[in-house]
DRENDOVO-998944 format. One record per atom (N, C-alpha, C): residue number from 1; atom name; x, y negated, z negated. Coordinates in pm, whole numbers, padded with zeros to 5 digits, always signed. Last residue first. Example, Ala and Ser with C-alpha at 12.3 -4.5 7.8 and 13.67 -1.06 7.14 Angstrom:
2
{2; N; {+01285; +00225; -00708}}
{2; CA; {+01367; +00106; -00714}}
{2; C; {+01290; -00003; -00787}}
{1; N; {+01319; +00569; -00780}}
{1; CA; {+01230; +00450; -00780}}
{1; C; {+01320; +00330; -00780}}
***
This chain:
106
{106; N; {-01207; +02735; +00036}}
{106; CA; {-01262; +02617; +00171}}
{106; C; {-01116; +02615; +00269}}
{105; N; {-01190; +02914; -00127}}
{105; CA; {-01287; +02974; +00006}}
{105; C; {-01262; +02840; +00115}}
{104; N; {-01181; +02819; -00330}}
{104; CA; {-01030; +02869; -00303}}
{104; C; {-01100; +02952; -00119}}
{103; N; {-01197; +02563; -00493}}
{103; CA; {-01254; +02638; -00406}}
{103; C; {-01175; +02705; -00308}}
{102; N; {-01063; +02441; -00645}}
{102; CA; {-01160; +02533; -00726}}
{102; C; {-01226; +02588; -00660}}
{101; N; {-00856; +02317; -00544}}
{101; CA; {-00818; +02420; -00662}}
{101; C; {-00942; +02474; -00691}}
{100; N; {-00758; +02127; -00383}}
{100; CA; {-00955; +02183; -00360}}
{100; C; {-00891; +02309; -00465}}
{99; N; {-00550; +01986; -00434}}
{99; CA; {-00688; +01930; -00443}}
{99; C; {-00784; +01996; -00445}}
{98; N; {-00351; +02219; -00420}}
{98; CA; {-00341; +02184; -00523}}
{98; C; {-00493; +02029; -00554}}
{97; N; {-00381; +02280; -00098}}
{97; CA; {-00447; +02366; -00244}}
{97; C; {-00469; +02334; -00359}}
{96; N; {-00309; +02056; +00001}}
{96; CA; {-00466; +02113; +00028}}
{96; C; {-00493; +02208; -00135}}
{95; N; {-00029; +02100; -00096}}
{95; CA; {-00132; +01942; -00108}}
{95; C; {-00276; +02021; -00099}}
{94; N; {+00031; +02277; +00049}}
{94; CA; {+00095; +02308; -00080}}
{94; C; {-00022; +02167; -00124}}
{93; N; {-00217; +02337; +00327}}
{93; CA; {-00070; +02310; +00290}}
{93; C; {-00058; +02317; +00086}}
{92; N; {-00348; +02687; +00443}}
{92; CA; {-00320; +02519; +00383}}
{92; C; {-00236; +02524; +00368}}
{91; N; {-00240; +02833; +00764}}
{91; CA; {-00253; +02855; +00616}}
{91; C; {-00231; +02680; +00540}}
{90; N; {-00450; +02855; +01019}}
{90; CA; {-00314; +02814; +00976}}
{90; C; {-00310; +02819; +00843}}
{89; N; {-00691; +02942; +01097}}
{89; CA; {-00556; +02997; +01146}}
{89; C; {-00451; +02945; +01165}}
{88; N; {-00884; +02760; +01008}}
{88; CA; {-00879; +02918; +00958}}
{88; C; {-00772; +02964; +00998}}
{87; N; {-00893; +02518; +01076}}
{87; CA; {-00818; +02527; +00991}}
{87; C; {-00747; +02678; +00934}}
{86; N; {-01102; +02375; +01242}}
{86; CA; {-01082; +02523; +01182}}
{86; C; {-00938; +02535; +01182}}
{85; N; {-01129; +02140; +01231}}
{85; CA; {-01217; +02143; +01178}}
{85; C; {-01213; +02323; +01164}}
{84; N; {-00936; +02115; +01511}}
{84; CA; {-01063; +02032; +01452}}
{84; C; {-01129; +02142; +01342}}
{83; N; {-00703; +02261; +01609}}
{83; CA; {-00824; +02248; +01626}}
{83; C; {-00921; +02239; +01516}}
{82; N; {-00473; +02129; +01648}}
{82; CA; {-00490; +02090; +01761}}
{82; C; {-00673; +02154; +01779}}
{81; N; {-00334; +02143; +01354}}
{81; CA; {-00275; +02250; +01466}}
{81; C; {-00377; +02226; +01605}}
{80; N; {-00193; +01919; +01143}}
{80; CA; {-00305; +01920; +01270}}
{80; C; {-00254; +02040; +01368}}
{79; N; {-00200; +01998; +00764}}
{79; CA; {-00106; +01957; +00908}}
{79; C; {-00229; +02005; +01029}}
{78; N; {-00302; +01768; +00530}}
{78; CA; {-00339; +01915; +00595}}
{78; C; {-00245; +01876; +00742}}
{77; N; {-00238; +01586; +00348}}
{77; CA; {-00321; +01644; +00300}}
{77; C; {-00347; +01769; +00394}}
{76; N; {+00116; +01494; +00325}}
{76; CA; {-00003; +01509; +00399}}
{76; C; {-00108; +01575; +00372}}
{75; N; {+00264; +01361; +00087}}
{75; CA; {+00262; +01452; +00163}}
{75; C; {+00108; +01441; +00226}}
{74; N; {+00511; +01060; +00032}}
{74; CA; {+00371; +01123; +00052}}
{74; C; {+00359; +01235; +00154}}
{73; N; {+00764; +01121; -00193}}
{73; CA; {+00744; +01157; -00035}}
{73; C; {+00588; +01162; -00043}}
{72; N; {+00803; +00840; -00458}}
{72; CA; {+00791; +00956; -00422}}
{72; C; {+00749; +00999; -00274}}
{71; N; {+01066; +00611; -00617}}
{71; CA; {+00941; +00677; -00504}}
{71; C; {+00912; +00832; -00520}}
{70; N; {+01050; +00586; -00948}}
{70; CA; {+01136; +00684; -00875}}
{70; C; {+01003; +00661; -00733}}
{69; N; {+00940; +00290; -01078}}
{69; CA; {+00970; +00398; -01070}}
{69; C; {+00994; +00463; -00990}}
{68; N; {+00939; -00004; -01079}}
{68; CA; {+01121; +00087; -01200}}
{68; C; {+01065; +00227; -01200}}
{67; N; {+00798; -00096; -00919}}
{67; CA; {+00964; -00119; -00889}}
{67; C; {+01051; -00057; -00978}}
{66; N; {+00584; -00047; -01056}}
{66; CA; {+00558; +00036; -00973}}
{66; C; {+00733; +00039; -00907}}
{65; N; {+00680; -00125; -01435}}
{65; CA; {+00592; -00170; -01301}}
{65; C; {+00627; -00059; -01198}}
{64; N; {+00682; -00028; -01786}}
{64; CA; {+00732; -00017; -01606}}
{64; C; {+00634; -00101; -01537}}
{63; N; {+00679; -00281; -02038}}
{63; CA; {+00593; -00201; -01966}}
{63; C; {+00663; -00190; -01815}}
{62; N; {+00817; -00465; -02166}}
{62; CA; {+00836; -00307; -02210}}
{62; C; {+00753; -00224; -02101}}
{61; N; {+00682; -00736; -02139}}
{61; CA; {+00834; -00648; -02003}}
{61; C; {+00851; -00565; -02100}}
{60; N; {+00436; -00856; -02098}}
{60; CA; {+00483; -00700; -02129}}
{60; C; {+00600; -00651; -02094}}
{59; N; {+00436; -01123; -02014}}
{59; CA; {+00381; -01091; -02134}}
{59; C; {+00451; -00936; -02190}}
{58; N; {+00460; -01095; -01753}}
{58; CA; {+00582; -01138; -01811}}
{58; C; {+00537; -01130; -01997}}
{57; N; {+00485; -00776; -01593}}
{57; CA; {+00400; -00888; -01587}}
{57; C; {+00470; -00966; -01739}}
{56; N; {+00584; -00651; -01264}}
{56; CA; {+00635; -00696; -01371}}
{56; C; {+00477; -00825; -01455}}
{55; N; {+00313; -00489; -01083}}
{55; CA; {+00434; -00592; -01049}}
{55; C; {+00440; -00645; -01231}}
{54; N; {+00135; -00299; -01169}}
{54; CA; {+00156; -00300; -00971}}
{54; C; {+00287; -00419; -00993}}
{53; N; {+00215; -00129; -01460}}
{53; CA; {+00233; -00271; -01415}}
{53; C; {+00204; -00284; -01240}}
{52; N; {+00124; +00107; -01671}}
{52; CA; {+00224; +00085; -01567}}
{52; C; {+00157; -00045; -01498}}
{51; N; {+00095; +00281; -02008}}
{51; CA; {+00063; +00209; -01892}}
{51; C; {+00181; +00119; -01808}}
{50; N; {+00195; +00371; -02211}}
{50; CA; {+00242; +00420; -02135}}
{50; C; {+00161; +00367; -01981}}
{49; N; {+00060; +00168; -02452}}
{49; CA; {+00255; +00157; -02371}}
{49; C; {+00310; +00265; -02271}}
{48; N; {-00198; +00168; -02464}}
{48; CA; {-00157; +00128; -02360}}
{48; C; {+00051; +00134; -02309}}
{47; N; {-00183; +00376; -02740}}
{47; CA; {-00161; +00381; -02590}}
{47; C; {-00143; +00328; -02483}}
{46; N; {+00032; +00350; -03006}}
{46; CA; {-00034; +00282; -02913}}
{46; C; {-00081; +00306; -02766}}
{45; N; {+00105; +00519; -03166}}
{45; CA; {+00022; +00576; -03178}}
{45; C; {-00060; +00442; -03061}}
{44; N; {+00430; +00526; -03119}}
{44; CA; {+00407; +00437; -03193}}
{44; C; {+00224; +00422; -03235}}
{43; N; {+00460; +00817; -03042}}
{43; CA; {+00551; +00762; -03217}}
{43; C; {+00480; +00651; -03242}}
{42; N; {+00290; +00839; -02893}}
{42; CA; {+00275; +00965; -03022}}
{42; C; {+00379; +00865; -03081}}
{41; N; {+00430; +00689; -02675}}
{41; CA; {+00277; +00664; -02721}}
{41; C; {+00241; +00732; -02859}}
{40; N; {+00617; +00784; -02673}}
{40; CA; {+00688; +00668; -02683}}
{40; C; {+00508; +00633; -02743}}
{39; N; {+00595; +01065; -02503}}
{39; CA; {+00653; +01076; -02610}}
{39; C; {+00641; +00931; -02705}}
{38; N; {+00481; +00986; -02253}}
{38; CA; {+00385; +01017; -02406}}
{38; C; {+00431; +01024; -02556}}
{37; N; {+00723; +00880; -02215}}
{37; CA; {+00639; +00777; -02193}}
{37; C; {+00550; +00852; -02290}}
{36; N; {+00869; +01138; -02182}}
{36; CA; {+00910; +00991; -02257}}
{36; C; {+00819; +00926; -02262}}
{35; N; {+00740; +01256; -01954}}
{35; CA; {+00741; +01297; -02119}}
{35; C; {+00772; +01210; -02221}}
{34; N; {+00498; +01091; -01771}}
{34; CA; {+00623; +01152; -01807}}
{34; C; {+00633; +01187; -01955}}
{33; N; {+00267; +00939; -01679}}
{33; CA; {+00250; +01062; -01681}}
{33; C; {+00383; +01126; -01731}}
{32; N; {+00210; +00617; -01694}}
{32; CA; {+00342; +00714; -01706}}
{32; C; {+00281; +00872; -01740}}
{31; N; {-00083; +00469; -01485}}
{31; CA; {-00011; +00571; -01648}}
{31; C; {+00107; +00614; -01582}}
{30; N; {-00313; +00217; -01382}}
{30; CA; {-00168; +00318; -01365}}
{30; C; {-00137; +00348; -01499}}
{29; N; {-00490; +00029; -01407}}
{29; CA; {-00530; +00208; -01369}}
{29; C; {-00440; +00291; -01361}}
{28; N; {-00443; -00193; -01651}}
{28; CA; {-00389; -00178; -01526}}
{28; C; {-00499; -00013; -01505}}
{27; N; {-00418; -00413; -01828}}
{27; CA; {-00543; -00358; -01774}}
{27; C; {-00487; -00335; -01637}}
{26; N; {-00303; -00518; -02229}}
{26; CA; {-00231; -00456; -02005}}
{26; C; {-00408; -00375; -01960}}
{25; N; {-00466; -00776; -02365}}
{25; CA; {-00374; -00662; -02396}}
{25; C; {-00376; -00616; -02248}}
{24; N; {-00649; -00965; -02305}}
{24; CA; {-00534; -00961; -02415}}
{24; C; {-00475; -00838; -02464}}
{23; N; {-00817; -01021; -02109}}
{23; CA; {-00836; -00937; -02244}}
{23; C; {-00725; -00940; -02326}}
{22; N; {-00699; -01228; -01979}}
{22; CA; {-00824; -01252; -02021}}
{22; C; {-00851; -01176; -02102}}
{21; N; {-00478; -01092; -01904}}
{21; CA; {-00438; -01214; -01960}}
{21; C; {-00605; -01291; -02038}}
{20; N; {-00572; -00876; -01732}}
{20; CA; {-00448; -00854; -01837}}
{20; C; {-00500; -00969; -01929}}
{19; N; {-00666; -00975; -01505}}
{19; CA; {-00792; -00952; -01616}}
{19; C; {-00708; -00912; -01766}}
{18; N; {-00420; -01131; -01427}}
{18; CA; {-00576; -01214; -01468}}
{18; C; {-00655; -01154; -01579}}
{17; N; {-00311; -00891; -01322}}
{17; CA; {-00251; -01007; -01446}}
{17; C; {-00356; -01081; -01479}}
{16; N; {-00452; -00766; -01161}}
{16; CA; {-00453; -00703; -01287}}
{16; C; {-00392; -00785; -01386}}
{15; N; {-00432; -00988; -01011}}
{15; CA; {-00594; -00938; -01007}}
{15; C; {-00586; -00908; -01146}}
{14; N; {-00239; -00961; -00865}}
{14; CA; {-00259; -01098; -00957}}
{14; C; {-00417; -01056; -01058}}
{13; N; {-00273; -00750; -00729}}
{13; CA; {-00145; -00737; -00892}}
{13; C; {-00196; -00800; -00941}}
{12; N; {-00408; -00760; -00561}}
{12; CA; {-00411; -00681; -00680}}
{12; C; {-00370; -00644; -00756}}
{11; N; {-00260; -00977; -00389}}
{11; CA; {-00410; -00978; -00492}}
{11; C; {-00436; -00890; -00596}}
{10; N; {-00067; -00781; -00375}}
{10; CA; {-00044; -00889; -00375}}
{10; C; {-00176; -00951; -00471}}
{9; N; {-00139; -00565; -00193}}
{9; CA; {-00109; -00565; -00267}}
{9; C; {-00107; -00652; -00360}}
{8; N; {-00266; -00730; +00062}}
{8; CA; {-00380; -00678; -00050}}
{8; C; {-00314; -00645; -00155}}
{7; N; {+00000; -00843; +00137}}
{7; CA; {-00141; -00912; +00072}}
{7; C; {-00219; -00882; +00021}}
{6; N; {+00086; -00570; +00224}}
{6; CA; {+00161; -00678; +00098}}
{6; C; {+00080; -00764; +00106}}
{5; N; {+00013; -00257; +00334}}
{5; CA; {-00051; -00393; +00326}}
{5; C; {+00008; -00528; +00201}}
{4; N; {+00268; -00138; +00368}}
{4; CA; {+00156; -00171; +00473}}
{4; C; {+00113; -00318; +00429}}
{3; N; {+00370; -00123; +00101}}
{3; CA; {+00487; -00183; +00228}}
{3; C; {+00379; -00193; +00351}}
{2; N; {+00152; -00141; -00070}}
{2; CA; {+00298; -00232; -00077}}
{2; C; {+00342; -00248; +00063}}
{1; N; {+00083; +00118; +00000}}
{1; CA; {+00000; +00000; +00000}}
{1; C; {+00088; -00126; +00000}}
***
């Protein structure tokens, strides 16, 4: 979203610093899912500190933003073998399975 769209990004940082700065404490949808980061929530029993920043915000610099963490490869949700919608004679991908986990028929 960043490197496509940097204006919508852009709004929706300021977006989350606004409503940040109107509630008085981080209002973001991003989490540290890491071990340190829960680890850092269980000692101090606060949760927002494993929340994550779309861009530094200057009230919280304990808090990551989306720039202090590791990229990651987006994977594709299904590779195109040329026919639509049957899928039956190629095996999902490692992504497909790990979303439709409960339907192991689709």
């Amino acid at each position: 979203m960043k490197r496509d769209f940097p204006d919508k990004f852009e709004a929706m940082a300021e977006m989350e610093h606004k409503l940040t700065d109107l509630r008085g404490e981080p209002v973001t949808m991003l989490k540290d899912q890491s071990n340190e980061a829960k680890k850092v929530v269980s000692e101090s029993g606060v949760k927002w500190k494993q929340l994550i920043f779309l861009k530094k915000h200057f009230d919280y610099p304990e808090l990551k933003c989306l720039d202090d963490m590791k990229p990651q490869e987006v994977k594709p949700l299904f590779d195109c073998n040329g026919f639509c919608g049957l899928n039956i004679l190629t095996p999902k991908s490692e992504t497909k399975n790990e979303i439709n986990y409960q339907n192991e028929d689709y």
